[in-house]
C-alpha positions as a printed Julia matrix, in Angstrom:
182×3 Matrix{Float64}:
 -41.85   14.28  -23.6
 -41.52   17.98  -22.21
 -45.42   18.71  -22.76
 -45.57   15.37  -20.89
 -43.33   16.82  -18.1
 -44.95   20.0   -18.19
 -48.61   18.78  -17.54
 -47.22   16.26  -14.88
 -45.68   19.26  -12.73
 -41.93   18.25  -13.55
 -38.94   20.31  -13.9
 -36.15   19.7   -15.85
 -34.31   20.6   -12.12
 -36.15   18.03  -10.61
 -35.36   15.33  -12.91
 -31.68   16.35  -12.83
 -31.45   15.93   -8.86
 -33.25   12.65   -9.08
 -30.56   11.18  -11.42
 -27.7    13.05   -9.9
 -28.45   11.54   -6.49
 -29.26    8.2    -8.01
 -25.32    8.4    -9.7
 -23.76    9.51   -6.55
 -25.25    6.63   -4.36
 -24.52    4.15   -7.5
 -21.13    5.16   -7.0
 -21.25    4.86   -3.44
 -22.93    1.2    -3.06
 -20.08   -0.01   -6.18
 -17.43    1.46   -3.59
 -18.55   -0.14   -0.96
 -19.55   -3.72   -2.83
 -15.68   -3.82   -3.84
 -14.57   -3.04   -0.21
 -16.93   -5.33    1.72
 -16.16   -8.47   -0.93
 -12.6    -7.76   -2.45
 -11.12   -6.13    1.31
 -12.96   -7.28    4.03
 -14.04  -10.79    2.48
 -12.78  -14.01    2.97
 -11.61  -16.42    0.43
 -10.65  -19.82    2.21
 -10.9   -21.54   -0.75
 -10.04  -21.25   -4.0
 -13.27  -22.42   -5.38
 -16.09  -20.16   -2.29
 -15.82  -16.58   -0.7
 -16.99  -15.45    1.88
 -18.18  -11.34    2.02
 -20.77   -8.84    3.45
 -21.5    -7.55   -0.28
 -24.83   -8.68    0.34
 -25.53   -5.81    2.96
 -24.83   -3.23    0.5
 -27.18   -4.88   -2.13
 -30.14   -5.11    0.51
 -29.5    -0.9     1.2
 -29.74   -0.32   -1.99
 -32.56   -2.62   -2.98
 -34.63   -0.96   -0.15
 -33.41    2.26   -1.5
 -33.49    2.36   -4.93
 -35.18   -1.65   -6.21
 -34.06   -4.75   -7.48
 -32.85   -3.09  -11.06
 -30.84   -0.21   -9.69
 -29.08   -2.85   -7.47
 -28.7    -5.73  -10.18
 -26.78   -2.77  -12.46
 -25.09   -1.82   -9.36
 -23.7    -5.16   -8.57
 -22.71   -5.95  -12.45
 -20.62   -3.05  -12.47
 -19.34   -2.91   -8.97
 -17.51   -6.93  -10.09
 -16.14   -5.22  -12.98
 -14.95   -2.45  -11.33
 -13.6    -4.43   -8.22
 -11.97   -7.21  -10.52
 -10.04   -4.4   -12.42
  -8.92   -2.97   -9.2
  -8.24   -6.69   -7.28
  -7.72   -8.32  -10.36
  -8.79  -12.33   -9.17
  -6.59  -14.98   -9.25
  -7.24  -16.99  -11.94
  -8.65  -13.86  -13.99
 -11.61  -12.43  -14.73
 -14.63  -14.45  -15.62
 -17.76  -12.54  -16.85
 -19.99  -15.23  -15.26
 -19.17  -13.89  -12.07
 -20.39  -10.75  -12.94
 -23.61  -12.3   -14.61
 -23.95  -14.19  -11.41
 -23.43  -10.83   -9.48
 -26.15   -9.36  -11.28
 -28.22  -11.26  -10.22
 -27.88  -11.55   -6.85
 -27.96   -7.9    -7.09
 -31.75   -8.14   -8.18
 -32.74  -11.24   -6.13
 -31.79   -8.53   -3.14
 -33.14   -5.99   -4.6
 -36.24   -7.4    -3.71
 -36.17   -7.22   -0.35
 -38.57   -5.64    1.49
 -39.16   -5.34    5.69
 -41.47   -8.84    5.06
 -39.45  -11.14    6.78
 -41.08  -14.04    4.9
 -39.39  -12.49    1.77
 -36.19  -12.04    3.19
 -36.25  -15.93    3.48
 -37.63  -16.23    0.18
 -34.64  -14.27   -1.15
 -31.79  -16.06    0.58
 -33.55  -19.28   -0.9
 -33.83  -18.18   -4.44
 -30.26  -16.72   -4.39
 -28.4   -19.74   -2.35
 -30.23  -21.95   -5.23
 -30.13  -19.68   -8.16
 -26.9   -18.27   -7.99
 -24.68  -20.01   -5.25
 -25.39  -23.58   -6.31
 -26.43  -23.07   -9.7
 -24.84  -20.06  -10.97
 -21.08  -19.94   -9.38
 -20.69  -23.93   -9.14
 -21.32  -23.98  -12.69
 -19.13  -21.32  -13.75
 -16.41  -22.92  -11.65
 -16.73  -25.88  -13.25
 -16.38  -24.11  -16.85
 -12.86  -22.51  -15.26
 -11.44  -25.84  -13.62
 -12.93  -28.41  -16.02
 -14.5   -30.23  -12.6
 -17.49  -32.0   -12.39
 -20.15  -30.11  -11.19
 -21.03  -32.31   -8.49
 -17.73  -32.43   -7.23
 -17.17  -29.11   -7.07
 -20.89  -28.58   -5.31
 -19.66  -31.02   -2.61
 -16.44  -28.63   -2.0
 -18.4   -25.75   -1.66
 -21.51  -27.0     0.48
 -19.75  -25.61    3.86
 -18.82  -22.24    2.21
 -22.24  -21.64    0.83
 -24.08  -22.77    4.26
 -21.52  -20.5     6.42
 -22.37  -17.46    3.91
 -26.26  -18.44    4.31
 -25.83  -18.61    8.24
 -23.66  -14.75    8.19
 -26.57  -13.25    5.77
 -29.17  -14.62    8.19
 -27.37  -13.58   11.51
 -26.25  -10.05   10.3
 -29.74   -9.23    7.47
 -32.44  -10.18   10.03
 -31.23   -7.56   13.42
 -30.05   -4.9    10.43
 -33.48   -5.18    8.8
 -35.06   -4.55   12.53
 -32.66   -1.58   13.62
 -32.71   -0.15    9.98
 -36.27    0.86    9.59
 -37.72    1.41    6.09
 -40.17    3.73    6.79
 -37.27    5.94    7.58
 -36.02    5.44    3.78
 -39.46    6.59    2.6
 -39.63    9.7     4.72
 -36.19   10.62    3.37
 -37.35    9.66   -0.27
 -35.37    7.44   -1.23
């Protein structure tokens, strides 16, 4: 591996800041995850929330790709349901479901068609599929009944992700993440 580093031009140094920076800004985007969706979001229901977590998993999709961010958003629900401990407990589900959310907007790129594409595949993947079916392991509900509950809390969360990613996205360049290289 060092003859391998060696040929390629790589320092040990080099390596060291690359992970070091990666850490820090790990620790950053959980910090901010917990805020945005355990301070700042909304939970009218028992059973839907409503949060901005998504904005930090789009940052650091664009910064750092979809697995950085997927590992970023397992831990940062671990992490924020130690600190904000939920009310009916922790649920590793959610975390699973976090996960993958994490990735699905980690894959984000300035191609608007994708952003689309990503809302889709996480409102289906994880908002109906994932965290309706977890919900119905914790309340023994039917699954149907408890998608019909949360239909209005999943389309308002679809409408804020649309309203707030799409203007970000377009004042947030990407080319300026490149030239910092990130």
């Amino acid at each position: 591996m060092r003859r391998l580093r060696i040929v390629l031009g790589i320092r040990n140094e080099e390596l060291m800041m690359k992970s070091t920076r990666k850490l820090v800004f790990m620790g950053l985007f959980i910090s901010l995850e917990i805020i945005l969706t355990r301070v700042v979001g909304l939970m009218p229901t028992n059973i839907t929330r409503i949060s901005l977590s998504f904005v930090v998993y789009t940052f650091s999709g664009l910064m750092f790709g979809p697995w950085f961010t997927a590992i970023m958003a397992f831990f940062g629900d671990i992490v924020g349901a130690m600190l904000f401990p939920p009310i009916g407990g922790f649920f590793i589900g959610f975390s699973i479901s976090a996960l993958v959310s994490g990735f699905l907007f980690g894959l984000i790129s300035k191609d608007y068609k994708r952003i689309f594409l990503v809302l889709l595949l996480n409102l289906l993947i994880v908002e109906i599929g994932m965290n309706t079916f977890w919900l119905k392991i914790i309340t023994h509900t039917p699954f149907w009944a408890l998608l019909i509950k949360r239909i209005p809390g999943i389309m308002t969360n679809v409408l804020i992700r649309v309203v707030v990613l799409i203007p970000l996205l377009k004042k947030f360049e990407v080319s300026l993440l490149n030239e910092n290289g990130y």
